[in-house]
VEXGU-245219 format. One record per residue: x, y, z of N, C-alpha, C in turn; residue in three letters. Coordinates in steps of 0.05 Angstrom, whole numbers, padded with zeros to 5 digits, always signed. Layout:
N
XYZXYZXYZALA
...
This chain:
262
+03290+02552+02735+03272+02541+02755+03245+02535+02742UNK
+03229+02507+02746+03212+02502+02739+03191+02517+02742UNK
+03167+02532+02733+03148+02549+02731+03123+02520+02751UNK
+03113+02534+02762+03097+02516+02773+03062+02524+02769UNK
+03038+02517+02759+03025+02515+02746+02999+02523+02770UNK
+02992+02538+02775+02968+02534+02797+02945+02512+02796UNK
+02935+02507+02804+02902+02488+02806+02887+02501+02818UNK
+02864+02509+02788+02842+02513+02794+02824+02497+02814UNK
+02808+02521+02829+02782+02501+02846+02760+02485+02828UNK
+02745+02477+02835+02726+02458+02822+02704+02483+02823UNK
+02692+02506+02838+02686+02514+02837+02691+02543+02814UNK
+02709+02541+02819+02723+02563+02787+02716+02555+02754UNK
+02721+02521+02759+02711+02505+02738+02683+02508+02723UNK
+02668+02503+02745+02640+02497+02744+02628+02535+02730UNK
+02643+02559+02743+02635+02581+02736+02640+02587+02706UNK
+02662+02578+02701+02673+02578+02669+02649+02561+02649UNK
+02645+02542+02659+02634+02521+02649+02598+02542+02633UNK
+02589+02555+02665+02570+02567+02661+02569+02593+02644UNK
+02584+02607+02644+02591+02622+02624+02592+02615+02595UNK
+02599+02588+02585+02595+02589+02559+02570+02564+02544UNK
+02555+02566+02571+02530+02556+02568+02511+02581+02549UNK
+02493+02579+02527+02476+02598+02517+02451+02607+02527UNK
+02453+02626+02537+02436+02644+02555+02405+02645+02548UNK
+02392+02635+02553+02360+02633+02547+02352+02667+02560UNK
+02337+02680+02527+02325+02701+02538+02307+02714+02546UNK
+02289+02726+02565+02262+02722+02572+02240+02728+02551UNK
+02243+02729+02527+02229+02724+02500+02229+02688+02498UNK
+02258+02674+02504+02251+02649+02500+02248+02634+02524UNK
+02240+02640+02547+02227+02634+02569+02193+02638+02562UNK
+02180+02650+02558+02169+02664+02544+02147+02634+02529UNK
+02175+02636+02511+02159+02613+02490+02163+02583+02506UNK
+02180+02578+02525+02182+02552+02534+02155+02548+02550UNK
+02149+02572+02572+02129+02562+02585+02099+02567+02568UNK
+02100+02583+02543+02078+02572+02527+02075+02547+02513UNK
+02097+02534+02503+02094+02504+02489+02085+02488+02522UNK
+02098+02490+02544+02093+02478+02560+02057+02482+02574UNK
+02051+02503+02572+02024+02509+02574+02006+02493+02547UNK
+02010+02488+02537+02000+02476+02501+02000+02444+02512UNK
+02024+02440+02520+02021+02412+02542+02004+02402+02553UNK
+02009+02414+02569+01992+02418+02596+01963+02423+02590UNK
+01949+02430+02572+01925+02444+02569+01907+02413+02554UNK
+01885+02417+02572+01874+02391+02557+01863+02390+02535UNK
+01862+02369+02513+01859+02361+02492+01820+02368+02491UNK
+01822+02380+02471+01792+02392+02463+01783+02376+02439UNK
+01766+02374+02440+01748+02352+02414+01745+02381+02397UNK
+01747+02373+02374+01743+02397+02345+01717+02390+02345UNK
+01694+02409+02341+01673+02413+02334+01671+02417+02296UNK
+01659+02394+02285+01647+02397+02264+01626+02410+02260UNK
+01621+02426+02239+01590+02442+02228+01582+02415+02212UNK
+01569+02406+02205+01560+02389+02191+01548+02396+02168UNK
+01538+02422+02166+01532+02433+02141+01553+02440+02120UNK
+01570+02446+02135+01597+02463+02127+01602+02452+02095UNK
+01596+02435+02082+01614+02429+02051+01581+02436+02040UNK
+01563+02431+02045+01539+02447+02035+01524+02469+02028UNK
+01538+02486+02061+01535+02509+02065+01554+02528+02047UNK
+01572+02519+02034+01596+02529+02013+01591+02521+01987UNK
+01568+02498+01980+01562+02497+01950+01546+02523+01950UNK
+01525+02522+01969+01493+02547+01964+01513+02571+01967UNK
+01532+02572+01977+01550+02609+01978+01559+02605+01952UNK
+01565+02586+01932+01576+02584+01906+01560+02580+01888UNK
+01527+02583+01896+01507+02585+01877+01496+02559+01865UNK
+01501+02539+01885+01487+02515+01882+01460+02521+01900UNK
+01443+02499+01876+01420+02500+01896+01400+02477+01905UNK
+01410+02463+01897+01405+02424+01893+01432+02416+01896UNK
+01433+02403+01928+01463+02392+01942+01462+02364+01941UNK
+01469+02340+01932+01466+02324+01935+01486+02308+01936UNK
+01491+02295+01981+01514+02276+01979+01511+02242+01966UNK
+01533+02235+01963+01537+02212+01951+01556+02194+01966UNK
+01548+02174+01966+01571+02152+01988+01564+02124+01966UNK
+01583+02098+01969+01577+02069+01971+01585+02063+01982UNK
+01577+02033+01986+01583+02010+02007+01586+01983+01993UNK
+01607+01965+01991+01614+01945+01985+01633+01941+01964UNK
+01658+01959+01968+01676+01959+01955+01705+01927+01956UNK
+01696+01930+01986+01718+01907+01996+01709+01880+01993UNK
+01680+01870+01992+01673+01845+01996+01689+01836+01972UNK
+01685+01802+01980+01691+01772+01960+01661+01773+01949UNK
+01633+01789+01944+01612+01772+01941+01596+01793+01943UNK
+01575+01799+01918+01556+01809+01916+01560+01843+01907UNK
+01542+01862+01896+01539+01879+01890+01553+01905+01904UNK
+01569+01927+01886+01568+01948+01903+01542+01962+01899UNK
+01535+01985+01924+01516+01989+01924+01517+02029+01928UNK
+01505+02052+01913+01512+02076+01920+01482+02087+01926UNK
+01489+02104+01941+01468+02123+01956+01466+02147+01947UNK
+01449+02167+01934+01452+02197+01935+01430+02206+01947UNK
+01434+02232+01964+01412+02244+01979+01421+02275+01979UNK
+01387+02281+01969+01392+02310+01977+01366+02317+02000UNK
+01384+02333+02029+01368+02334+02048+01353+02367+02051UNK
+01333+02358+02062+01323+02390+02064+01334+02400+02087UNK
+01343+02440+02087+01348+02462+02111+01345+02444+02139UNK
+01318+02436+02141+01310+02430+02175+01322+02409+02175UNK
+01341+02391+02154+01340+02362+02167+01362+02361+02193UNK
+01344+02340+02214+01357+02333+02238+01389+02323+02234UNK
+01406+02330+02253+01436+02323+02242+01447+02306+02261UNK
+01430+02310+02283+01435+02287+02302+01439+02260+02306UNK
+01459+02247+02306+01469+02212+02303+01468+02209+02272UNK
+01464+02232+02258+01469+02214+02234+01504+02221+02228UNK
+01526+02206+02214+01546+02204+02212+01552+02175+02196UNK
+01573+02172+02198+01594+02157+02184+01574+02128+02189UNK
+01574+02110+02163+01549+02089+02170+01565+02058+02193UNK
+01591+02065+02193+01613+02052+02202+01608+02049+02223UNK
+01604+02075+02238+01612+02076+02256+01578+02072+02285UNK
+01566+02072+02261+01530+02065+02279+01526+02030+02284UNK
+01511+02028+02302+01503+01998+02304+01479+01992+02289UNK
+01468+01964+02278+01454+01960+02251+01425+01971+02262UNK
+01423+01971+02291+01394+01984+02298+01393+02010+02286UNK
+01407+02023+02298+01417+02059+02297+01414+02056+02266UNK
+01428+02048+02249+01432+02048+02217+01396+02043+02209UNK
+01381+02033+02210+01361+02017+02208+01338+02046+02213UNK
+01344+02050+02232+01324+02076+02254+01330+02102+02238UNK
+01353+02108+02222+01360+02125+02218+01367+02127+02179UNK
+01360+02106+02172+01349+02100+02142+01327+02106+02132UNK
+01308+02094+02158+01270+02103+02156+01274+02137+02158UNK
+01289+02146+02175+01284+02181+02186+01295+02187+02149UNK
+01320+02178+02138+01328+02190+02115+01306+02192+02100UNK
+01287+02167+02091+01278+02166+02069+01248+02181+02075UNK
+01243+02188+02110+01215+02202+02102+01219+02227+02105UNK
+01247+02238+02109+01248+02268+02116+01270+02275+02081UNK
+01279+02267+02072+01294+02282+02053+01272+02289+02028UNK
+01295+02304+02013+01277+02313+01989+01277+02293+01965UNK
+01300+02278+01969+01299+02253+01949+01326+02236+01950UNK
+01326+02220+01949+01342+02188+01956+01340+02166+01921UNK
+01373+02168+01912+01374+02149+01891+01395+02137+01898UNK
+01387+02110+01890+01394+02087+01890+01408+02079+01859UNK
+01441+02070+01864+01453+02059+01846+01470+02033+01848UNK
+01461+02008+01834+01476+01975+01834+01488+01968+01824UNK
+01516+01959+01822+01530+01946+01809+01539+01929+01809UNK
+01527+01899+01792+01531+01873+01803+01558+01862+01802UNK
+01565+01838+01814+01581+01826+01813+01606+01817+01788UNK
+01586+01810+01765+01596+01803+01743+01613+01845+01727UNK
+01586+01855+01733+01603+01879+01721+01626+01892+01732UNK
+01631+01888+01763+01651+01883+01781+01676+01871+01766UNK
+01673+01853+01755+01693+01838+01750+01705+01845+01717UNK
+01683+01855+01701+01686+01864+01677+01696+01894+01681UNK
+01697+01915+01689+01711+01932+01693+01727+01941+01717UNK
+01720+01933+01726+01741+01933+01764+01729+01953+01784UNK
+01733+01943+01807+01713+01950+01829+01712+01985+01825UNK
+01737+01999+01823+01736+02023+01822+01718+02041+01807UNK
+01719+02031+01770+01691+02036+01751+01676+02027+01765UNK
+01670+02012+01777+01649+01998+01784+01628+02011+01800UNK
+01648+02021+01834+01640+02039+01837+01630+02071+01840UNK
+01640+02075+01817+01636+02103+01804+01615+02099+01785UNK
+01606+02082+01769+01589+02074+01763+01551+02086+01774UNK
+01563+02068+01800+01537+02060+01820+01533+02089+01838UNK
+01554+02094+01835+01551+02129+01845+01530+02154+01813UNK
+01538+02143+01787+01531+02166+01771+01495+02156+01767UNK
+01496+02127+01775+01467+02116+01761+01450+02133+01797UNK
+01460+02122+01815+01456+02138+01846+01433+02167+01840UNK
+01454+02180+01827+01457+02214+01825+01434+02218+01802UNK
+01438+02204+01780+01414+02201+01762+01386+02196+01768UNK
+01385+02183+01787+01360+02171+01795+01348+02193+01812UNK
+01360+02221+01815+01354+02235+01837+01328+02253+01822UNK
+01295+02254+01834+01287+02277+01828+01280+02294+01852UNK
+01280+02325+01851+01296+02335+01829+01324+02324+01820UNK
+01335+02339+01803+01354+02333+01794+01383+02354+01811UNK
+01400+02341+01817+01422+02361+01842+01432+02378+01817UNK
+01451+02396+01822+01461+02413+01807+01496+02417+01818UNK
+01498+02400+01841+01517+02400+01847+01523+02374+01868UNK
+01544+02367+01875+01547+02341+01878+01569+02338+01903UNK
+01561+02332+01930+01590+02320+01944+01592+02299+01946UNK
+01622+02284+01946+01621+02261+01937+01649+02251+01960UNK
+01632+02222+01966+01658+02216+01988+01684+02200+01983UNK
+01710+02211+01988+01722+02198+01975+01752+02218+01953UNK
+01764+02209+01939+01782+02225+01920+01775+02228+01890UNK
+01752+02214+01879+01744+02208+01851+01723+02231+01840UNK
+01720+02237+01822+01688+02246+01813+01676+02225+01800UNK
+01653+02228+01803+01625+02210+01794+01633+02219+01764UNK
+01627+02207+01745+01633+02212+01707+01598+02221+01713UNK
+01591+02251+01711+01568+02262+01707+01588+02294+01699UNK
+01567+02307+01683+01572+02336+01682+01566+02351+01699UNK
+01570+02346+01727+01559+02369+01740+01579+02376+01759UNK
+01583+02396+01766+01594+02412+01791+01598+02382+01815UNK
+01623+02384+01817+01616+02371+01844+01642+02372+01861UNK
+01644+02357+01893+01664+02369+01909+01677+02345+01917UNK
+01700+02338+01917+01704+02307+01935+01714+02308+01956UNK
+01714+02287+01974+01715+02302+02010+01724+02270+02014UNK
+01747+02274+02016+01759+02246+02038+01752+02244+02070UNK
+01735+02216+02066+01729+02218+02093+01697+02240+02094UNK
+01690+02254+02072+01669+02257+02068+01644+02255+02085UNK
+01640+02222+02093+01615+02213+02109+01614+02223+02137UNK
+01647+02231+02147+01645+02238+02172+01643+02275+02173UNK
+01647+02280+02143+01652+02316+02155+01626+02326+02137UNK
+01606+02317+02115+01580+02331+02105+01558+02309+02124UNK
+01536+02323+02122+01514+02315+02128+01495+02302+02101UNK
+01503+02310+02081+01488+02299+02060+01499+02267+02052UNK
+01527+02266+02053+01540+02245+02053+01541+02224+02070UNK
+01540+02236+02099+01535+02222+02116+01508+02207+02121UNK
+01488+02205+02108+01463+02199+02091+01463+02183+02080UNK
+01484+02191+02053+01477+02173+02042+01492+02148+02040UNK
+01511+02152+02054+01523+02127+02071+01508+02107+02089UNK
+01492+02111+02106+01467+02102+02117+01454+02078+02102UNK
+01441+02104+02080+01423+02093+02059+01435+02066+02037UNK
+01463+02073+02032+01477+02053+02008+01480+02022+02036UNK
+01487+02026+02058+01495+02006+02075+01475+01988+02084UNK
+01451+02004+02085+01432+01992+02088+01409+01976+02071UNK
+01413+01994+02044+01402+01970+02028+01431+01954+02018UNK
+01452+01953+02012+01459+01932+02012+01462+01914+02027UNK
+01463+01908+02060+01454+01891+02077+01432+01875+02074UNK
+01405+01892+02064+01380+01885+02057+01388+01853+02033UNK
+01400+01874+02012+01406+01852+01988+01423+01827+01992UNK
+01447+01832+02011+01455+01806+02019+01444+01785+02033UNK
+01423+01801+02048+01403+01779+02070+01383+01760+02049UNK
+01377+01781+02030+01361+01761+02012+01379+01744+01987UNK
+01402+01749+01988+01423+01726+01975+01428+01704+01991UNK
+01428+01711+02014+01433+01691+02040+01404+01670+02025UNK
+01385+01678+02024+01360+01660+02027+01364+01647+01999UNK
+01379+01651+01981+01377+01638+01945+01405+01614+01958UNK
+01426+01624+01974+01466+01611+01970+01468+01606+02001UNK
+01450+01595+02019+01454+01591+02048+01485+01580+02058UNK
+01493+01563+02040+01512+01549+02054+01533+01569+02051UNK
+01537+01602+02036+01562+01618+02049+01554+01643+02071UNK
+01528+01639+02088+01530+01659+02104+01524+01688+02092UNK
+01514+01686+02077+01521+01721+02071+01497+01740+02094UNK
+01482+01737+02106+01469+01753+02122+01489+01757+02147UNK
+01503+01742+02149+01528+01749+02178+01545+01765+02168UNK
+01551+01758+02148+01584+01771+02136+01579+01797+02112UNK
+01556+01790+02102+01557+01810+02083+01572+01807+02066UNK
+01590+01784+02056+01605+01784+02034+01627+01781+02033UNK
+01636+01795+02062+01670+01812+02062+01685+01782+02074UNK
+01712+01780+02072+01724+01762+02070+01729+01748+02091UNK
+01705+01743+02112+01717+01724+02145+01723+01703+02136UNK
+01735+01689+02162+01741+01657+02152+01725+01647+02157UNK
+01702+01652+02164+01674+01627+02155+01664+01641+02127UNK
+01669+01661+02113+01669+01660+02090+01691+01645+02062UNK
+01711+01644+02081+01731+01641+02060+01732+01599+02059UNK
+01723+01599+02085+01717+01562+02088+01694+01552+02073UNK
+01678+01576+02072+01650+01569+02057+01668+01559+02023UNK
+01678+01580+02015+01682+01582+01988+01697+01564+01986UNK
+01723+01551+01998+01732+01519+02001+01724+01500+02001UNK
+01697+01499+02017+01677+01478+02003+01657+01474+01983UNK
+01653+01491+01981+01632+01497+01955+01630+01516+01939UNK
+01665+01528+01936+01667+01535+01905+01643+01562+01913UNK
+01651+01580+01887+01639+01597+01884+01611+01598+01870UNK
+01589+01614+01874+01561+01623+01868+01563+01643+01845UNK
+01544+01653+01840+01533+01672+01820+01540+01697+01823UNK
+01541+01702+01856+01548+01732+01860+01573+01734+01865UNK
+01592+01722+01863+01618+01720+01878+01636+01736+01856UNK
+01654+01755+01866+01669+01766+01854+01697+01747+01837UNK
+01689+01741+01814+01719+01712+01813+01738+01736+01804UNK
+01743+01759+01797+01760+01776+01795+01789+01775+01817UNK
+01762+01775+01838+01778+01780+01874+01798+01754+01875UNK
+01819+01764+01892+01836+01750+01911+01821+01743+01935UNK
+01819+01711+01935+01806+01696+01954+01782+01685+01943UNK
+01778+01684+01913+01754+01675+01903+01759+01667+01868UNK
+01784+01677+01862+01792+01671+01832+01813+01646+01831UNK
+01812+01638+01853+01825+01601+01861+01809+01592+01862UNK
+01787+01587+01864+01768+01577+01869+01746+01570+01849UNK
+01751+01594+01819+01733+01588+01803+01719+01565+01785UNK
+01745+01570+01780+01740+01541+01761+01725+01537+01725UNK
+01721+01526+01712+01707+01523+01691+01680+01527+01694UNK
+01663+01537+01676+01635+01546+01690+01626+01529+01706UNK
+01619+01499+01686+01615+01459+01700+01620+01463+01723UNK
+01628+01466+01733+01650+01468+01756+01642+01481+01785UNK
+01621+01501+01774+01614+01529+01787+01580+01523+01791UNK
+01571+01504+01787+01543+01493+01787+01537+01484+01817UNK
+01510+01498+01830+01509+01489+01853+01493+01477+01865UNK
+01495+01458+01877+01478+01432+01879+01446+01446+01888UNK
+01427+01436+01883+01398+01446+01886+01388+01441+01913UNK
+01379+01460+01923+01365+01466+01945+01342+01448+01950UNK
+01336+01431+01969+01323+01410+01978+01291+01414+01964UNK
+01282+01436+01969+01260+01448+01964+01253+01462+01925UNK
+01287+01448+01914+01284+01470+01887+01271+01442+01877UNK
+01271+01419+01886+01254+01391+01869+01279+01379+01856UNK
């Protein structure tokens, strides 16, 4: 006689089913509703010290801090330009930051505060042509060691923005992203952005027909249309992509005289 097979309920099913489900234990309950609390929990802005990469040279027996930044690594045109500053204990820390990220008033307002409150501000240039003779990177490492040199006193230790060291013998720290996490850096970011602006406005007044007081150099397309019509200038990087098509034989590179040159 045929054996006849019972049928399970659907409810019998479903109990089996749950049984060889893996049992969460109230250690990992535990941790679910803490990741879910981590969730849930609103997002807090990280508070920077602004001293903080300074405050760790003077605990390492520095005693002359001086940050370092440039500005005009990316342009088609004209000089890079580096900043070093060393600020005194009281200096104000307020709005000063990344020079990026200020408007040209704020940058302007806050160049004058650098240069009458610090202990000393140097200035380092590297033209165009030397740009092109060793490459923007020497170039700007360069404009950073002449920067640092120009400093009196003299620093004894060095933060520097960025992944490189400055070619000097001295102690120094590099800080990616630098301008936004020291205060000395963040300075002299200010300071390098702002006189190079200065310098392009008065290139604007020698090479009018490429704009450089709007653009500052860097590659818009009313810069890159300028240089389609009239060929490159004196300051123009012919090294660069977007300006070494354009060069030409020196003959070539001659620019018609200014109404007023006679």
């Amino acid at each position: 006689m045929a054996s006849i097979k019972a049928e399970r309920s659907p409810i019998a099913k479903c109990a089996d089913n749950a049984q060889r489900r893996p049992v969460v234990s109230p250690a990992g309950f535990d941790r679910i509703h803490a990741a879910a609390a981590v969730r849930a929990a609103p997002a807090r802005t990280a508070r920077i010290d602004p001293w903080a990469y300074e405050n760790k040279a003077r605990d390492a027996g520095h005693l002359t801090i001086a940050g370092i930044d440039e500005a005009g690594r990316g342009p088609l045109a004209g000089p890079v330009v580096a900043a070093a500053v060393i600020l005194p204990d009281e200096f104000p820390p307020a709005e000063v930051t990344d020079s990026k990220q200020l408007a040209p008033l704020q940058r302007d307002r806050l160049y004058q505060l650098i240069y009458a409150r610090a202990v000393a501000v140097g200035i380092g240039i590297v033209d165009a042509v030397e740009i092109d003779r060793i490459n923007i990177l020497r170039a700007a490492l360069l404009a950073m060691a002449m920067a640092a040199a120009n400093l009196e006193p003299a620093p004894d230790c060095l933060l520097v923005d960025g992944n490189c060291q400055v070619p000097l013998p001295l102690a120094q720290r590099t800080i990616i992203k630098g301008d936004a996490l020291s205060l000395s850096i963040a300075a002299a970011s200010i300071v390098a952005k702002v006189t190079r602006d200065r310098l392009m406005g008065r290139y604007d007044q020698d090479y009018p027909q490429y704009g450089f007081a709007e653009h500052k150099g860097y590659a818009t397309h009313a810069h890159r249309e300028a240089i389609c019509r009239h060929g490159c200038c004196p300051i123009h990087r012919r090294s660069f992509k977007g300006v070494k098509e354009f060069s030409g034989p020196p003959q070539a590179r001659q620019l018609p005289l200014a109404a007023d040159d006679g």
